[in-house]
C-alpha angles and dihedrals in degrees: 000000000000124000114248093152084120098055128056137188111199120175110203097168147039137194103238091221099038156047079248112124138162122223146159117249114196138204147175079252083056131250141314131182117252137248086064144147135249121216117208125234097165093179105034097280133070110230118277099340123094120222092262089051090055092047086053096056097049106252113158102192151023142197130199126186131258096213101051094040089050086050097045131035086356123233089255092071095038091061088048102062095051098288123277092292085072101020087066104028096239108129095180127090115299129193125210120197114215109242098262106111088057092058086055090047099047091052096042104030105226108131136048124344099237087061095046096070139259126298105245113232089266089057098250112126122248116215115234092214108090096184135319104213126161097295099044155285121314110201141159120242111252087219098063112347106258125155116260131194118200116184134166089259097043092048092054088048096050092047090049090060098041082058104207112154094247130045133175138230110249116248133154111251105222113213130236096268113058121089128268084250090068101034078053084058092047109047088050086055102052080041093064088030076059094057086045092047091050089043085051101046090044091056086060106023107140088179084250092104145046127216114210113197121224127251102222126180115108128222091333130100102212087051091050102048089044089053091039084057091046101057089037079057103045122069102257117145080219153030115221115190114227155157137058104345091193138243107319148022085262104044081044087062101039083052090056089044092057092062103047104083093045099051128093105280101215105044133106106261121205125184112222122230081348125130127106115139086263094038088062098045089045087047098044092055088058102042113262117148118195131012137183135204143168095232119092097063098030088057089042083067092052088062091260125155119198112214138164122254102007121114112277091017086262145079124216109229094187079069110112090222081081095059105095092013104125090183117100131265083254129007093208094053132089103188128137092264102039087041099048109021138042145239091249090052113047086047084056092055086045092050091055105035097251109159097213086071087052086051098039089048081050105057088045086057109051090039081062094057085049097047094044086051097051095049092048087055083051097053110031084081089052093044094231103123085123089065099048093046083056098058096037095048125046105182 
């Protein structure tokens, strides 16, 4: 069995009309309150904020990404140079993903460019996945074309190295598209990649970090609650929820409710990719803990502001109504940028490209997300999570 006397999970409230429920998770990097937010930094960095910037904002935890960090600069050196926790500055709990989303995205083409694979000289693209066959993906850098293996094994052992609290199994994450047939093939894959991936973690297991299995299925109810039973049954510290979440924001939400109350009770639950201001209030109802997304500081360099109560969770400070507007970008919030600058102004660096407007639109984002999560621990013991939605979401 694997060693998670270093880590804890304790649950101290409940909202009385919901799976909604407020812990401690604990970590050699120390604890955080749960629900929570995890910011992420996938190569080490979070976009355009420094670490200093991050602690002053609030944020409590961070995740990077195991495909892009064994491509560049490698785990090896990485773990050379003290682990992430000291190679990026940041001394709180980190999270690492498995790589197993990228192998989805550079078959199916649905991220980043630069993931997605080269133009040929002919302009065709060229996909950066090879085959994934039994024992894993075979795939090409995106940096300089060289073949790649990622296995179970090989995952655990990168993310050892890399060092973050928490790690993940491999699986492949099956996109929207394919039949139940092959989501079927999959999930009982992953499923097996997950048994590989404990056997793995427990051969090196030093008690300093903590595996989550992934909930697999699709769109389908029978797939998701046998893949709900096989990670309550396996010994993860926690249960990620992951693969194609269907079509839309509700069928999103009707996917993740099919696994909750087959998953193990008393686990940590993160929702994977997932983390839009609905997205929280919907997640938090069914029990999910923690939850991570791009989006807060990839919209900040779009020019993007979120703010509470205002339609689509977001201004758009490129708008010219902004132009000649002193207030600031929101009235509840005390961060750096809402405290010291104003809407006019900020529009004015994002007219022109400045990058202090990106970074300024990105503290105050990620200070939001502090800020929403904080006020959804406050109320989840009141059982008021209806009111606060409310104030946070106009339709």
């Amino acid at each position: 069995m694997p060693d998670y006397s270093r880590f804890s999970f304790d649950i101290h409230a409940r909202d009385p009309g919901s799976r909604a429920r407020c812990g401690t998770l604990s970590t050699p990097h120390g604890s955080l309150p749960t629900p929570n937010f995890i910011f992420c930094g996938t190569k080490a960095a979070i976009k355009g904020l420094t670490i200093a910037q991050m602690r002053e904002a609030g944020a409590h935890f961070m995740l990077s990404n195991t495909y892009h960090l064994m491509i560049q600069p490698g785990a090896e050196l990485v773990e050379k140079m003290g682990g992430l926790h000291k190679f990026c500055g940041w001394d709180g709990p980190m999270l690492t993903d498995s790589g197993g989303f990228q192998i989805f995205s550079m078959g199916h083409g649905s991220v980043a460019d630069e993931i997605k694979g080269r133009r040929t000289a002919s302009g065709e693209r060229q996909k950066s996945l090879m085959k994934i066959t039994e024992e894993g993906a075979s795939f090409r850098s995106y940096l300089d074309g060289a073949k790649l293996f990622l296995s179970p094994e090989r995952s655990i052992d990168i993310q050892r190295r890399l060092g973050a609290d928490f790690i993940l199994q491999l699986d492949e994450c099956t996109a929207f598209h394919v039949d139940r047939s092959y989501t079927a093939r999959s999930m009982a894959m992953s499923h097996r990649w997950g048994d590989r991936s404990l056997a793995e973690f427990e051969r090196g297991d030093d008690g300093w970090q903590a595996l989550y299995g992934i909930v697999q299925g699709g769109v389908y109810p029978d797939l998701r609650v046998e893949s709900s039973s096989y990670t309550r049954d396996r010994p993860f510290f926690g249960t990620a929820i992951g693969g194609s979440l269907g079509a839309s924001k509700d069928q999103m939400y009707e996917v993740v409710e099919m696994c909750m109350s087959h998953i193990h009770p008393n686990r940590p639950v993160h929702l994977l990719g997932i983390g839009g201001i609905g997205d929280v209030f919907s997640g938090v109802r069914n029990g999910i803990d923690t939850f991570d997304c791009v989006s807060p500081t990839r919209i900040a360099r779009h020019g993007w502001a979120l703010a509470e109560g205002v339609p689509g969770e977001r201004l758009n400070l490129r708008n010219a109504r902004y132009r000649e507007d002193a207030g600031p970008l929101d009235e509840k919030c005390g961060c750096y940028a809402c405290t010291h600058f104003s809407r006019s102004y900020i529009h004015h660096l994002i007219k022109v490209g400045e990058m202090t407007g990106m970074v300024l639109l990105s503290i105050h984002n990620v200070a939001t997300m502090v800020r929403l999560m904080a006020e959804v621990r406050q109320t989840i013991s009141a059982g008021s999570l209806d009111e606060l939605e409310k104030r946070w979401r106009t339709e």
